[in-house]
VOBA-1610 file (N, C-alpha, C; in pm, whole numbers, padded with zeros to 5 digits, always signed):
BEGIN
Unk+00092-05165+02143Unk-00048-05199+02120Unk-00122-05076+02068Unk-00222-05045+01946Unk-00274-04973+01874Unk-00454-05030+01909Unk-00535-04919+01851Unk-00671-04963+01810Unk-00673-05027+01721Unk-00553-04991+01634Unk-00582-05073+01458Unk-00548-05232+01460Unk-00480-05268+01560Unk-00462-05433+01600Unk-00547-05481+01671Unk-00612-05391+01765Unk-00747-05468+01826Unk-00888-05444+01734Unk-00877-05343+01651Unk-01010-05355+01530Unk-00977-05520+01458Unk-00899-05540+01428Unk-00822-05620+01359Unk-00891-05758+01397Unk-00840-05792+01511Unk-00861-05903+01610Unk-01038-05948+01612Unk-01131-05790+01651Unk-01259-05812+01677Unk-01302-05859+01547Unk-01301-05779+01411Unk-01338-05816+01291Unk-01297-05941+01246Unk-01186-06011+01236Unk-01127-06146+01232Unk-01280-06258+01284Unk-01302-06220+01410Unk-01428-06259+01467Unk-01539-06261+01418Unk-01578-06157+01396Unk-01718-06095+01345Unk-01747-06175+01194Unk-01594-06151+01108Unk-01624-06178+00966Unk-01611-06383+00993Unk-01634-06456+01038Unk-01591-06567+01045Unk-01482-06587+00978Unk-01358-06511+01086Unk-01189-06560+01021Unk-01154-06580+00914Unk-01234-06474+00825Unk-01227-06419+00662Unk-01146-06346+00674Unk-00985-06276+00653Unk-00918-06176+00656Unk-00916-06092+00547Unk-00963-06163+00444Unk-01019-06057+00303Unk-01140-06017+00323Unk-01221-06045+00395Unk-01353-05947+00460Unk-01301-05897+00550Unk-01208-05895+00673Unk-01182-05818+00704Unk-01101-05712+00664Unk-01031-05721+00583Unk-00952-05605+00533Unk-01031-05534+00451Unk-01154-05557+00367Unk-01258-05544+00315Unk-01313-05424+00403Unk-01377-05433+00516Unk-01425-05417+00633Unk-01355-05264+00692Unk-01168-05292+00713Unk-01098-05170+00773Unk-01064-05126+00654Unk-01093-05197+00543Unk-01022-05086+00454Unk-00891-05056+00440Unk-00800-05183+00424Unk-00675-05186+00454Unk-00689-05313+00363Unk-00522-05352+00398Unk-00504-05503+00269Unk-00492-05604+00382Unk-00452-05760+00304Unk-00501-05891+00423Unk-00356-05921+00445Unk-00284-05875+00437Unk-00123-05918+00462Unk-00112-05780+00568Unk-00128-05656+00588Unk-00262-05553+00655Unk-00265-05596+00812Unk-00321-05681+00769Unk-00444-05763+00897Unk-00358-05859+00967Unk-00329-05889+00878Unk-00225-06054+00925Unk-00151-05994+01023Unk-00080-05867+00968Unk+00031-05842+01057Unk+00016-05769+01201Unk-00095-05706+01148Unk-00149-05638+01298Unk-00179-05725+01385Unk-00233-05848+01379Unk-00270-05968+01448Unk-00164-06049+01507Unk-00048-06059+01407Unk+00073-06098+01448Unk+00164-05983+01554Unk+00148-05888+01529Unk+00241-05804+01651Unk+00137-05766+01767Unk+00042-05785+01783Unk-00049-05798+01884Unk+00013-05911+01986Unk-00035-06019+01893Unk+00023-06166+02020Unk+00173-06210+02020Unk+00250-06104+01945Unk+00340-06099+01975Unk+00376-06012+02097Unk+00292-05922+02081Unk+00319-05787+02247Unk+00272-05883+02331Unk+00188-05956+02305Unk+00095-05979+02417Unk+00154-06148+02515Unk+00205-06200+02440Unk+00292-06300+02423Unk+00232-06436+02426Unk+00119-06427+02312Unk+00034-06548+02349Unk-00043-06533+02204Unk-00094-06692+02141Unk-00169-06675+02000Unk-00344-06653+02070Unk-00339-06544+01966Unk-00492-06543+02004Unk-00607-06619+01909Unk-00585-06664+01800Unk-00632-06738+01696Unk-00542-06894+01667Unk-00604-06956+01662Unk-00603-07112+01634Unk-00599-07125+01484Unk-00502-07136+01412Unk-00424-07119+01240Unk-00410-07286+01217Unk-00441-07265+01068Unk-00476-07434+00943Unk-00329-07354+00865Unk-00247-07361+00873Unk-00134-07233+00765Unk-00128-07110+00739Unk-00158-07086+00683Unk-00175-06883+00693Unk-00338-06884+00701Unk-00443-06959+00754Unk-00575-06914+00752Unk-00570-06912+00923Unk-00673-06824+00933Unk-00746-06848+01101Unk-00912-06982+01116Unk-00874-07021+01172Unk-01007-07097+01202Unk-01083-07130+01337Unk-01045-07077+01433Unk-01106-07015+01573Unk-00989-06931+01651Unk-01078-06913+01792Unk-01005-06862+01894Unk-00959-06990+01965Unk-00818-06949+02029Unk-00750-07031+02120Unk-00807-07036+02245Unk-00768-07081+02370Unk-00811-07082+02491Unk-00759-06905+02538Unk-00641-06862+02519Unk-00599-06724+02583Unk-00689-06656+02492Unk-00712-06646+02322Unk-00766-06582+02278Unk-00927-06572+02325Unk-00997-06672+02389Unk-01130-06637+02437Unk-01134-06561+02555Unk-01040-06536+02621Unk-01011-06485+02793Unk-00957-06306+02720Unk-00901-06288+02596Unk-00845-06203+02592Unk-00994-06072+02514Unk-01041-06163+02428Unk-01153-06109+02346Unk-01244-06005+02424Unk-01294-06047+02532Unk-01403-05932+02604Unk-01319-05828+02642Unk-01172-05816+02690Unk-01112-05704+02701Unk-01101-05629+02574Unk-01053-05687+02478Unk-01061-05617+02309Unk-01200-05565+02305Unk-01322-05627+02295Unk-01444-05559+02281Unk-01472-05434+02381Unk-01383-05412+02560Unk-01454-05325+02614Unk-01390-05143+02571Unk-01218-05252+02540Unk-01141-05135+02489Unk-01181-05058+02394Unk-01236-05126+02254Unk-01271-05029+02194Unk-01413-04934+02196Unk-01499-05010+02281Unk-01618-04949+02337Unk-01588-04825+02405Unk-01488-04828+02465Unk-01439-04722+02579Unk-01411-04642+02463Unk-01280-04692+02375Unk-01258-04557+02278Unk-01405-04528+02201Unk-01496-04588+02126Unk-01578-04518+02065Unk-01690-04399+02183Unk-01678-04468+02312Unk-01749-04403+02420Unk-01630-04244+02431Unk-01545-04233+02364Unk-01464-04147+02423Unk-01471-04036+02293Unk-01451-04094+02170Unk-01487-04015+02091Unk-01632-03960+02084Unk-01721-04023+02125Unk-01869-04003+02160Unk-01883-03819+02244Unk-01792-03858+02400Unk-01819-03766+02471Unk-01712-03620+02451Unk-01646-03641+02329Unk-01624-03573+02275Unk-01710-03473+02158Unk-01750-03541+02074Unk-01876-03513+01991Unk-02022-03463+02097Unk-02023-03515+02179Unk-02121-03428+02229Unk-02090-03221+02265Unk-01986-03254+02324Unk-01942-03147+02349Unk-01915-03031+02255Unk-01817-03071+02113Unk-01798-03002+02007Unk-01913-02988+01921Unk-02025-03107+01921Unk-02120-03039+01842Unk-02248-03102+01950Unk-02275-03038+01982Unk-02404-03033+02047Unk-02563-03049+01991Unk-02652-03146+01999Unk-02695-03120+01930Unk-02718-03200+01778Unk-02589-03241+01745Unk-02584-03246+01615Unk-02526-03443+01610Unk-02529-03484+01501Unk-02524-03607+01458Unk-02649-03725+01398Unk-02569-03870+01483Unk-02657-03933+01411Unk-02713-04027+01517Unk-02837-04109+01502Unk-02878-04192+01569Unk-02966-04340+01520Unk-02876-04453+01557Unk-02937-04564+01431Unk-03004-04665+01570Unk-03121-04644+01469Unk-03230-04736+01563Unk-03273-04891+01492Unk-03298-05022+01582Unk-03303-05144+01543Unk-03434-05179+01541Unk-03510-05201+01508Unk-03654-05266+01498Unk-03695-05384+01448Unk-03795-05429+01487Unk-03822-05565+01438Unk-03940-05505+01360Unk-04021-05505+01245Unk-04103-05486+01175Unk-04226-05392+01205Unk-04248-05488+01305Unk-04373-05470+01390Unk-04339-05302+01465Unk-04267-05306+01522Unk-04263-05208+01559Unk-04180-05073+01526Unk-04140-05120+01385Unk-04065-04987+01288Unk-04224-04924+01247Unk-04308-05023+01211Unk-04415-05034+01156Unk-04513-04976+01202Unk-04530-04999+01336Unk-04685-04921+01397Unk-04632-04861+01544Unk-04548-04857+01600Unk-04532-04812+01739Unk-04384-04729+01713Unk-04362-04691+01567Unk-04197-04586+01601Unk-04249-04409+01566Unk-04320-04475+01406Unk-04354-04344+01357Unk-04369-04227+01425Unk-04473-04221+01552Unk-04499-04095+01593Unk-04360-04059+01687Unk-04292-04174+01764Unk-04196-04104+01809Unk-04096-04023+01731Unk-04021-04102+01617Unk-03946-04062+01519Unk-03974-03947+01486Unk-04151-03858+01433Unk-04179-03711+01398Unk-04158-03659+01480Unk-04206-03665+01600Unk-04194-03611+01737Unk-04048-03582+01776Unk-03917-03651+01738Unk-03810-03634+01790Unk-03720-03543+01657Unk-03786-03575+01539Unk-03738-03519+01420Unk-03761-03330+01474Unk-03894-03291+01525Unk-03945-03160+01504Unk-03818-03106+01658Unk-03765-03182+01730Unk-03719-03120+01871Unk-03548-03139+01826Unk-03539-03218+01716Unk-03361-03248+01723Unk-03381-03262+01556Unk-03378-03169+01477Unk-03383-03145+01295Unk-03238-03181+01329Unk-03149-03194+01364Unk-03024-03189+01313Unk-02890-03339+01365Unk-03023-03376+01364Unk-03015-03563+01424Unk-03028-03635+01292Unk-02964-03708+01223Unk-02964-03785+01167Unk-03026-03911+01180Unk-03156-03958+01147Unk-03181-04099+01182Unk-03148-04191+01116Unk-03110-04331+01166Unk-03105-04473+01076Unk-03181-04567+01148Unk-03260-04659+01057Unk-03373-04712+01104Unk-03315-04828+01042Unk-03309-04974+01108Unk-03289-05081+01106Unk-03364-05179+01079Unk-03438-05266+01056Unk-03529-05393+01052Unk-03432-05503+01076Unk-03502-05565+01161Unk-03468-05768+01132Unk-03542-05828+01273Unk-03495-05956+01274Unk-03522-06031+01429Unk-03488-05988+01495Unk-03559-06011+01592Unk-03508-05988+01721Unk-03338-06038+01757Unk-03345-06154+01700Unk-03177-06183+01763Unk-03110-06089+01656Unk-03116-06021+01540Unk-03071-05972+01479Unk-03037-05841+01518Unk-03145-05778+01573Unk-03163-05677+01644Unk-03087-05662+01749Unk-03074-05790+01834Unk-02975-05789+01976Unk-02844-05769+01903Unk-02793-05907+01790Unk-02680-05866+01709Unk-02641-05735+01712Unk-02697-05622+01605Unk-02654-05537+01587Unk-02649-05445+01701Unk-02701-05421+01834Unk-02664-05339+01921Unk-02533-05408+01995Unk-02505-05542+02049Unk-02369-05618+02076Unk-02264-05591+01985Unk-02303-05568+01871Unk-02162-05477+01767Unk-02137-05406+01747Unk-02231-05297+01810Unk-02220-05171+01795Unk-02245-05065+01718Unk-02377-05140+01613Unk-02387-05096+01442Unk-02543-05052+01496Unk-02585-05055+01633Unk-02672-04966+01640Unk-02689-04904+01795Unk-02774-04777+01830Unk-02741-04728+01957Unk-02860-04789+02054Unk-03027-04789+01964Unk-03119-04828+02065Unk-03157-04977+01948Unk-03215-05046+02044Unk-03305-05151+01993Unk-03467-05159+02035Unk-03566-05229+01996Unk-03673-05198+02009Unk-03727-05329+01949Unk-03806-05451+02053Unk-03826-05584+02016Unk-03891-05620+02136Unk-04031-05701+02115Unk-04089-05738+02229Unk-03994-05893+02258Unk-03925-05963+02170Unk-03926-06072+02257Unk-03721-06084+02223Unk-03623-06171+02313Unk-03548-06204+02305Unk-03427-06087+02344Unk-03440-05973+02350Unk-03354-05820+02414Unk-03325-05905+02571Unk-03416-05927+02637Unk-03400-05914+02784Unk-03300-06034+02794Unk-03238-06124+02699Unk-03168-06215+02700Unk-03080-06226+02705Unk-02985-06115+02734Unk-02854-06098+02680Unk-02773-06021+02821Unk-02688-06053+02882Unk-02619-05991+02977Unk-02582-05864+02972Unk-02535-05821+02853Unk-02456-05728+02779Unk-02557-05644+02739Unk-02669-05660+02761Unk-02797-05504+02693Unk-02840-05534+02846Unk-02903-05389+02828Unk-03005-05337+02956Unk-03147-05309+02855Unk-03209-05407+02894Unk-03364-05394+02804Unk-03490-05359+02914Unk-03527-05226+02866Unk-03616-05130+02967Unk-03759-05179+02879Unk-03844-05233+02974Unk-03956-05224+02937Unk-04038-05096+02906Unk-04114-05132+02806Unk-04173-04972+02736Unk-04308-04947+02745Unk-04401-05063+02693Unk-04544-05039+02687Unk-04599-05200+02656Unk-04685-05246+02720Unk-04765-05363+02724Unk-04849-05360+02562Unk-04917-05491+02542Unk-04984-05527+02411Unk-05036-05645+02387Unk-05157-05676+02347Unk-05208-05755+02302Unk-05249-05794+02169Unk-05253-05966+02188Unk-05301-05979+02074Unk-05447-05929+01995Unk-05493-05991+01859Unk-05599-05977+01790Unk-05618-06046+01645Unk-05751-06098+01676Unk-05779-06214+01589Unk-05853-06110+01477Unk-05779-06149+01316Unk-05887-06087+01207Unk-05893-06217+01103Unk-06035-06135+01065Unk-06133-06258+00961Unk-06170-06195+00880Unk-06221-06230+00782Unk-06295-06135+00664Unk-06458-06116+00706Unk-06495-06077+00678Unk-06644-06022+00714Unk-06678-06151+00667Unk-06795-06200+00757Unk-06884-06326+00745Unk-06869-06441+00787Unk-06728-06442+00796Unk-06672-06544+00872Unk-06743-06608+01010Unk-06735-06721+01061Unk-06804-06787+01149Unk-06726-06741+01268Unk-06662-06690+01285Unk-06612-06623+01399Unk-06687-06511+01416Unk-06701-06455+01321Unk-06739-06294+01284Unk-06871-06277+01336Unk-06938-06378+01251Unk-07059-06409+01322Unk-07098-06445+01433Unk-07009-06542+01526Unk-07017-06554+01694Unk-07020-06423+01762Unk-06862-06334+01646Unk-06897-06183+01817Unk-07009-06093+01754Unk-07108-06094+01672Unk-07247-06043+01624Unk-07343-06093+01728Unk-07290-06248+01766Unk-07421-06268+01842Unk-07374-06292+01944Unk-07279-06179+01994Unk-07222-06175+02124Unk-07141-06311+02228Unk-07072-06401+02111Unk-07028-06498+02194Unk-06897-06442+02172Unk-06821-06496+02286Unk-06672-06465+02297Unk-06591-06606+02227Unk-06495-06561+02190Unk-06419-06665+02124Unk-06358-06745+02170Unk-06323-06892+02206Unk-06251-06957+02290Unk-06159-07013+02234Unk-06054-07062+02296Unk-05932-07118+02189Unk-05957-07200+02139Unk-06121-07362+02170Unk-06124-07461+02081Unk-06165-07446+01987Unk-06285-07338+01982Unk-06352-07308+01834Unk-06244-07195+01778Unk-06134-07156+01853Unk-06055-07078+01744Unk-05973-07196+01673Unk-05922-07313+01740Unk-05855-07449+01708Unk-05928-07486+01551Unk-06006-07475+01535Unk-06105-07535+01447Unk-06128-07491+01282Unk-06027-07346+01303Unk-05975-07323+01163Unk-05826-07279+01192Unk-05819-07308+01003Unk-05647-07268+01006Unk-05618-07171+01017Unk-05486-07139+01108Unk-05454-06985+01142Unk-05346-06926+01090Unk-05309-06823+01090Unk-05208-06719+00998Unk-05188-06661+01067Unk-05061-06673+01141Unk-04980-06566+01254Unk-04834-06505+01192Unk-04764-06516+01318Unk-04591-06467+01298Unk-04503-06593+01349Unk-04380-06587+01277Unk-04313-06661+01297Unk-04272-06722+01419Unk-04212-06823+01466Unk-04186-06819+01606Unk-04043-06738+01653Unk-04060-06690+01741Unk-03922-06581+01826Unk-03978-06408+01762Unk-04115-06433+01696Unk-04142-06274+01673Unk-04272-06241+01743Unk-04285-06138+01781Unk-04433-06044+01822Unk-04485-06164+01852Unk-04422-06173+01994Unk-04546-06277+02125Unk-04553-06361+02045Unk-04499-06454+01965Unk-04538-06566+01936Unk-04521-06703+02032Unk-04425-06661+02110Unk-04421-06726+02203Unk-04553-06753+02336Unk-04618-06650+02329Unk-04762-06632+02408Unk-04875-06750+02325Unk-04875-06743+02204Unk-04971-06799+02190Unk-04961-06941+02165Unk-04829-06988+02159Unk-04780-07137+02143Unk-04832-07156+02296Unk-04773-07062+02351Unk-04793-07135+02531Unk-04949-07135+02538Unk-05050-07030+02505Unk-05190-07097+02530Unk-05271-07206+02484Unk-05224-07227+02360Unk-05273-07355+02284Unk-05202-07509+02380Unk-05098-07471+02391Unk-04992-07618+02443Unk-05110-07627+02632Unk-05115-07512+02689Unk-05179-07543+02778Unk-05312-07589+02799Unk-05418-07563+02692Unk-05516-07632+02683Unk-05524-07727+02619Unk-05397-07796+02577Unk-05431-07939+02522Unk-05426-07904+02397Unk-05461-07808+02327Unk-05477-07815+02130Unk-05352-07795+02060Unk-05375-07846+01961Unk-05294-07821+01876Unk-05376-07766+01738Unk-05361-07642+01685Unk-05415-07567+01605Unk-05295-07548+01439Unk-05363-07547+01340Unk-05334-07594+01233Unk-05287-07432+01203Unk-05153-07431+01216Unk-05088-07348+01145Unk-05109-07345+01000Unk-05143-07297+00904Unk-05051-07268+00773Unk-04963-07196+00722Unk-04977-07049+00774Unk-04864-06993+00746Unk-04789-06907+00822Unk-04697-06864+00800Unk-04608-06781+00931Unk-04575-06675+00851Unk-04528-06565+00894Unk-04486-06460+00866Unk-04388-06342+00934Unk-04365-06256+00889Unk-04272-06190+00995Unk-04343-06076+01009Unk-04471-06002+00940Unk-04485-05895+00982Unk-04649-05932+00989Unk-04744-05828+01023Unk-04832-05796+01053Unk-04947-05787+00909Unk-04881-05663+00848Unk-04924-05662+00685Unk-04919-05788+00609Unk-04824-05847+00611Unk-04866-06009+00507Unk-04954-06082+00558Unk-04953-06069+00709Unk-05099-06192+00793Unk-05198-06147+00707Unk-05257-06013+00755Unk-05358-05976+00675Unk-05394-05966+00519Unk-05302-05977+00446Unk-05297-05998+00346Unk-05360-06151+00311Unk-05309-06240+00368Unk-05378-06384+00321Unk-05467-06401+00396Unk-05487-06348+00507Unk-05645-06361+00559Unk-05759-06291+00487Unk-05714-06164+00426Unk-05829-06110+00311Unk-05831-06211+00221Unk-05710-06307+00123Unk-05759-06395+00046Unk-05853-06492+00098Unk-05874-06545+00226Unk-05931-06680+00289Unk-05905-06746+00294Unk-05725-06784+00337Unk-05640-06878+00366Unk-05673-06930+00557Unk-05743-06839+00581Unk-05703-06812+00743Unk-05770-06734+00860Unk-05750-06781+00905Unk-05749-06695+01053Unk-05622-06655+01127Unk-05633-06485+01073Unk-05503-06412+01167Unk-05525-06373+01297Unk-05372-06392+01353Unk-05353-06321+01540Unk-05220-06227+01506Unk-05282-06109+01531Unk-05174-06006+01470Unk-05165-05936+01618Unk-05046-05886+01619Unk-05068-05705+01727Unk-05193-05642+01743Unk-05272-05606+01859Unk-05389-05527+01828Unk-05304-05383+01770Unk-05195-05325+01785Unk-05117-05189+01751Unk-05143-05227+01603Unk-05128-05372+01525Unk-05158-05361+01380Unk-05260-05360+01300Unk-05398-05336+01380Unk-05501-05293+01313Unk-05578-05236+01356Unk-05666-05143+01209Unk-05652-04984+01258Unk-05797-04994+01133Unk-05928-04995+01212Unk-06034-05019+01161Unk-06078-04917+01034Unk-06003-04781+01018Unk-05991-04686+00878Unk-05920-04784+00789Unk-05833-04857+00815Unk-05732-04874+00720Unk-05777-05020+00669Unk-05812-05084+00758Unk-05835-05261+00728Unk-05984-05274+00713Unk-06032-05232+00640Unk-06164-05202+00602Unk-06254-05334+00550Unk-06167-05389+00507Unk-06167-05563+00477Unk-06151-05647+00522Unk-06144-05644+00702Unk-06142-05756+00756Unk-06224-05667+00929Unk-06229-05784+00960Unk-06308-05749+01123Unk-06165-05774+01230Unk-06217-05770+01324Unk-06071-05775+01459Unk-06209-05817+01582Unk-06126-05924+01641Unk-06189-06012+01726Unk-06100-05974+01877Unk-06177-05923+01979Unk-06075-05942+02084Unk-06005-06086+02204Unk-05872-06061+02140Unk-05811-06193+02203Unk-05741-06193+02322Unk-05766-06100+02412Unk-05660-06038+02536Unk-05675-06173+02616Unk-05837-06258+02671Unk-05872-06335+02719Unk-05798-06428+02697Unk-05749-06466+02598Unk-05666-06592+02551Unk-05558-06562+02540Unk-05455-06484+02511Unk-05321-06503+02555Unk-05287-06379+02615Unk-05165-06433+02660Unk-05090-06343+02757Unk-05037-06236+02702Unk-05026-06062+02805Unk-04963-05955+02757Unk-04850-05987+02729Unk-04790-05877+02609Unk-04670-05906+02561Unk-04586-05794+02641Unk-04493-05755+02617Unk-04409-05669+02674Unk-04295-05650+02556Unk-04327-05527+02519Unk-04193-05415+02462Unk-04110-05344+02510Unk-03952-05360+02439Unk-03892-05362+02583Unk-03793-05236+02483Unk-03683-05154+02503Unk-03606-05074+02424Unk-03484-05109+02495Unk-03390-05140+02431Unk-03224-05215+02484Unk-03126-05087+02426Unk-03025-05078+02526Unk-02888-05021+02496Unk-02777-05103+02512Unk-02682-05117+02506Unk-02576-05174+02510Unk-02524-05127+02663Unk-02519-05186+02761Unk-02434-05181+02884Unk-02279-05126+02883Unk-02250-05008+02922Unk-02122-04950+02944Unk-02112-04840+02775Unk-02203-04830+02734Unk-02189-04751+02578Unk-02278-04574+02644Unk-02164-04506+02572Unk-02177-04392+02627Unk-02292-04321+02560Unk-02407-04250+02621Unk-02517-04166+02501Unk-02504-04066+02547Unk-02534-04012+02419Unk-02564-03867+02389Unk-02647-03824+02420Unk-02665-03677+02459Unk-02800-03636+02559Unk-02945-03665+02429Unk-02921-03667+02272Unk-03025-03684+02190Unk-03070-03812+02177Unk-03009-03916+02266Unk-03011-04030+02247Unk-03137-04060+02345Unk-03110-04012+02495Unk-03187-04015+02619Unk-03334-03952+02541Unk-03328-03798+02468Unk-03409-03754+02438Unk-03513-03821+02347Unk-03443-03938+02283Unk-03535-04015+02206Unk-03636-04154+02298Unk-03515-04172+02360Unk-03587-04297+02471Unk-03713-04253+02547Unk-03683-04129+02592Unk-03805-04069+02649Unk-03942-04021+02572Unk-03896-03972+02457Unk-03988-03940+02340Unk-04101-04091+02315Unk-04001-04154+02328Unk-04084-04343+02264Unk-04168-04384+02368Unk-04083-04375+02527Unk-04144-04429+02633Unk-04125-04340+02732Unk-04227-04230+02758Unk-04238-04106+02845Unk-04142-04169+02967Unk-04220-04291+03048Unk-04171-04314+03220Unk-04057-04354+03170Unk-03945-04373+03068Unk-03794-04356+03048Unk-03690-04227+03094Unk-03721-04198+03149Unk-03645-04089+03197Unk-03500-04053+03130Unk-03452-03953+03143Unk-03261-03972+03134Unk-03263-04055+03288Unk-03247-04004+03341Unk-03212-04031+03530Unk-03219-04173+03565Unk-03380-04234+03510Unk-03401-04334+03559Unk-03322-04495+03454Unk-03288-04404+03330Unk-03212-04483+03240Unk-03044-04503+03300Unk-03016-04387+03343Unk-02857-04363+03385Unk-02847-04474+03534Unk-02939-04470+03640Unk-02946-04568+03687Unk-02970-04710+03700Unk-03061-04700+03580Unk-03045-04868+03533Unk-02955-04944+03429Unk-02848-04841+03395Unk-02663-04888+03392Unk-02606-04910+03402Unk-02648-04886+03572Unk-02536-04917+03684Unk-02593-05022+03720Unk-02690-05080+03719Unk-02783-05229+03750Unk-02687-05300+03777Unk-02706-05411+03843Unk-02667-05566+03767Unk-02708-05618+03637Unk-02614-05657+03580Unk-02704-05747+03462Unk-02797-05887+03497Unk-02923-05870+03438Unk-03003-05998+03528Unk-03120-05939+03561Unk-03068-05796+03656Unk-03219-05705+03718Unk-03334-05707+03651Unk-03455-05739+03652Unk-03586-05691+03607Unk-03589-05568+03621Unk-03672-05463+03482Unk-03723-05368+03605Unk-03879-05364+03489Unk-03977-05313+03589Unk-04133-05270+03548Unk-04152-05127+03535Unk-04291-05153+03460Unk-04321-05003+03467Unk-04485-05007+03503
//
């Protein structure tokens, strides 16, 4: 048994039982692959893939029982070459971070300078997508931290540390009949917010889940038109006058959005919660801790190293 038959096996997986993406992938040929796969369950004495003729088209029953051991093995080896690299170069490497828009966008920047001026010799990679995308890539290992208010805490296999609380915020263009209520000091309620069309984020992004739940609980149903994934395009069609946006209050920044007003919406939906995920049993580097703490001070190394050893399931607050 080799790493190069259990890379083999995981990628088979990953690529949907493409063996020319996977050989693609190791960088090797598909007759390559085939065979490493074949003297695997031949050591092992059992098929781990379910075969149409020479193609793969799932896992077998042994091959699903066998798979999480393949994934921890090679975790262990990349955890091993890891705590090696710490040692020989200290200091030095790389660190690829996952974000969902929103928060590559308005809540990384200052950490990122801040960690750039204490570790110059850190390599960063900065990621975008969904949230489940985001969980994706830390479960494969194609990134070290993640950073997503909604869908991290979902996963057995990440430890997702809450970071910093957030609310929403309603923007309009100047003149707007909203605009004009908080002039004459009325607060905004969800029926007269019901009453025009609104321009948010998609659902499964930045608390969107908060504000489906306040509308569904008072009975309304409010006239979506458009969805989006980031913060900047809401506002964008709300300056045309498509809308009424509910963005991040972190995404507007009264120098910059000079063209629209911001309504406070804390009253109407619920805090969100940002959370930063690692992968459970994945070994870090002391520049790694140094960044977690940089993003979210009460992250400790200490208090991170103990919530490792957690159960998977645990809450924890801050």
């Amino acid at each position: 048994m080799n790493f190069q038959q259990l890379r083999s096996v995981r990628e088979a997986i990953r690529q949907g039982f493409n063996l020319t993406e996977v050989a693609a992938v190791l960088h090797t040929s598909q007759p390559g692959v085939s065979r490493q796969i074949r003297e695997l369950e031949d050591e092992l004495g059992i098929e781990i893939f379910v075969r149409a003729g020479k193609r793969l088209t799932g896992l077998t029953a042994p091959g699903e029982t066998v798979l999480p051991i393949v994934e921890r093995l090679l975790q262990e080896c990349d955890n091993l070459q890891r705590a090696g690299a710490d040692f020989a170069r200290s200091g030095v490497g790389a660190l690829t971070i996952a974000a969902t828009h929103s928060q590559a966008r308005y809540a990384l920047p200052a950490a990122v300078r801040d960690f750039r001026a204490n570790h110059p010799l850190v390599q960063l990679h900065l990621h975008q997508g969904t949230p489940q995308q985001v969980a994706a890539m830390l479960r494969e290992g194609q990134a070290d931290i993640g950073i997503a208010t909604e869908a991290l805490a979902q996963y057995a296999d990440l430890l997702a540390l809450p970071c910093y609380r957030w609310t929403h915020t309603i923007v309009v263009p100047p003149g707007h009949p909203l605009d004009d209520d908080r002039l004459a000091g009325r607060t905004v309620s969800l029926q007269r917010l019901s009453e025009f069309p609104l321009i948010t984020y998609e659902s499964g992004y930045t608390g969107r889940s908060h504000i489906d739940d306040a509308f569904t609980k008072a009975g309304l149903t409010p006239e979506i038109v458009l969805v989006a994934m980031d913060a900047d395009v809401i506002k964008t069609y709300v300056e045309l006058g498509m809308g009424v946006g509910i963005v991040a209050a972190i995404a507007f920044d009264d120098e910059r959005d000079l063209h629209l007003r911001a309504l406070d919406a804390r009253h109407l939906f619920a805090a969100n919660m940002t959370r930063l995920a690692i992968r459970r049993g994945s070994y870090l580097r002391d520049y790694v801790y140094a960044f977690i703490t940089t993003f979210a001070p009460p992250l400790t190394q200490p208090l991170v190293q103990r919530a490792l050893q957690s159960a998977p399931g645990q809450d924890f607050d801050i």
